[in-house]
N, C-alpha and C positions, 0 to 999 in steps of 0.2 A: 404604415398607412397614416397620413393624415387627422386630425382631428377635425369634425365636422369645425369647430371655431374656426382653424386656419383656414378652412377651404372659403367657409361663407360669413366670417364675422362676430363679435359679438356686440359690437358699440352700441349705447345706449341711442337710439334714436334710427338704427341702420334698418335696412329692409330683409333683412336674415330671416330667415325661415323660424329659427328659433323666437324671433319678436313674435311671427305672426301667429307659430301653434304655442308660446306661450311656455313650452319645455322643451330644452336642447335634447333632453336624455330619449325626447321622441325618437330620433333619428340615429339613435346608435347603435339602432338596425341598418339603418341604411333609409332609400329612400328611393323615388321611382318619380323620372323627369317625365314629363306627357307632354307634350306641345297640345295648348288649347285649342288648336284647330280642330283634332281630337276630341274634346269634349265639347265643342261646341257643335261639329259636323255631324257624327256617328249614328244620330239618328234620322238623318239627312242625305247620307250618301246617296249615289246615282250611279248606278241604275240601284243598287239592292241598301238597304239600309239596315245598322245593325240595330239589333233588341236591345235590350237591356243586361240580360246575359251574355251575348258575343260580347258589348261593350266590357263588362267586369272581366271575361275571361280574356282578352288582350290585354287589360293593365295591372290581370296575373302573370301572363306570360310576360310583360317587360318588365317584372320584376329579376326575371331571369334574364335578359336583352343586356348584358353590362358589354360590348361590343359591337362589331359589323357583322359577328357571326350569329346564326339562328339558335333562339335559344330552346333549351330542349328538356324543361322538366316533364315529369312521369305524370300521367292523366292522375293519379291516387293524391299529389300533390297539390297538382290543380283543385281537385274537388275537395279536399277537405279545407285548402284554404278559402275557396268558395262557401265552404256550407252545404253542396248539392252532392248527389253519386258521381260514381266514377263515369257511368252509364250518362250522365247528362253531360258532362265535362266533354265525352268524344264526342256528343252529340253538337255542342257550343263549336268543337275544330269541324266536322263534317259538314255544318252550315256553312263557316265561314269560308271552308274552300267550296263549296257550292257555287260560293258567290263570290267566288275568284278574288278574295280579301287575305285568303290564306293558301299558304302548299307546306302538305305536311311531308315530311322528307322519313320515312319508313327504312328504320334500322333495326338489321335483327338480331336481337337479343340488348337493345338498349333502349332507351327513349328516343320517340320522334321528338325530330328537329322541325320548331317551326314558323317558318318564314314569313314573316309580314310583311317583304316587300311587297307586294300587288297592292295591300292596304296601305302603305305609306305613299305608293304611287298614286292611289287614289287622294289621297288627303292632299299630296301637290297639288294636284292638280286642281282641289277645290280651294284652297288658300291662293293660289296663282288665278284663278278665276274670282276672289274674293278682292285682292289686290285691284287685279284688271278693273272691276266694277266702282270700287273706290277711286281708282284714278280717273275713269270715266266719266264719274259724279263730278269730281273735281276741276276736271278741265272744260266739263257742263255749266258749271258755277262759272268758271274764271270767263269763257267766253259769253256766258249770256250779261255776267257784272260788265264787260267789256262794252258791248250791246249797248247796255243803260247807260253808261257812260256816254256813249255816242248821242245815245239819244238828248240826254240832257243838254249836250253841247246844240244839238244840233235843233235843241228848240228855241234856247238861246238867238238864234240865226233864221231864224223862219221867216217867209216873205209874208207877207199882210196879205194872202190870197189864202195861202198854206196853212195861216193861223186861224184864218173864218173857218177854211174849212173841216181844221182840227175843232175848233170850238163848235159848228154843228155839230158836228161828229159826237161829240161827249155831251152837246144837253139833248141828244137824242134818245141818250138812255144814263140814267144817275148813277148807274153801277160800272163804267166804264173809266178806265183811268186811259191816260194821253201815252202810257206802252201800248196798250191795245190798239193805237191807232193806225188803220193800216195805211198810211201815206207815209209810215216809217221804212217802211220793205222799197220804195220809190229812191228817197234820202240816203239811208244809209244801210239797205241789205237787207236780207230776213232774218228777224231774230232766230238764234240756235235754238234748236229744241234740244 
């Protein structure tokens, strides 16, 4: 197996996990990757949104998650790594398949297996709607700067009729800048909203 240095670094100045918690020896336990959409979502989801305990009781379980396959520690496990009963531990899995975030897969005489697909499907789909929103801001931006653009040229260009009547226009009211002017929608289109 690897040494955490070969995998992620040790140079002085690098962004290694060892810089940021300060001691390599943290980690030689191992470690538990979470995608921050995950911690930023979780109490956010739609339609159902986790607690605070479904939250810590999934980044128990992907502790145990080293694959594609579901992972399957024993509720006794859970909970003491938790701090809580065993009794609250099934109660953290019972919510979360409630809320179709979890399926527990029921083996007998082992540990359930348990499935976070539905909850990772869920988090796609909020990061792919987070995405979408950001590019929508941004091609908002690009086309309204485009806009301004237009407009600037195209004040440049204004006929001595166009210009009186922008200049009414703005000392009609002191709080008005020459974007607001609607003889721009005429010229050169309606600004994007």
């Amino acid at each position: 197996m690897p040494t955490f240095a070969e995998i992620f670094g040790n140079e002085r100045g690098s962004r290694s996990l060892a810089e940021r918690w300060k001691y390599e020896e943290l980690f030689d336990s191992g470690f538990v990757a979470v995608p921050n959409v995950f911690l930023r979502h979780y109490a956010h989801l739609k339609p159902h949104r986790l607690t605070f305990g479904e939250a810590l009781f999934v980044l128990h379980l992907m502790e145990f998650k080293w694959d594609a396959n579901a992972p399957f520690p024993g509720y006794s496990t859970l909970a003491k790594r938790m701090g809580i009963s065993d009794k609250m531990a099934r109660r953290h899995a019972q919510s979360l398949e409630a809320k179709k975030y979890l399926k527990r897969q029921i083996r007998v005489g082992q540990t359930n297996r348990f499935d976070l697909s539905p909850l990772f499907d869920a988090l796609l789909r909020v990061a792919r709607a987070e995405r979408s929103a950001i590019a929508a801001t941004s091609a908002k931006t690009t086309a309204n700067e485009v806009w301004v653009n237009h407009v600037l040229e195209a004040y440049g260009t204004l006929s001595v009729e166009d210009k009186a009547t922008l200049d009414a226009w703005k000392s009609a009211d002191t709080e008005r800048t020459i974007l607001g002017w609607p003889g721009w929608e005429r010229l050169i289109g309606k600004r994007p909203r």
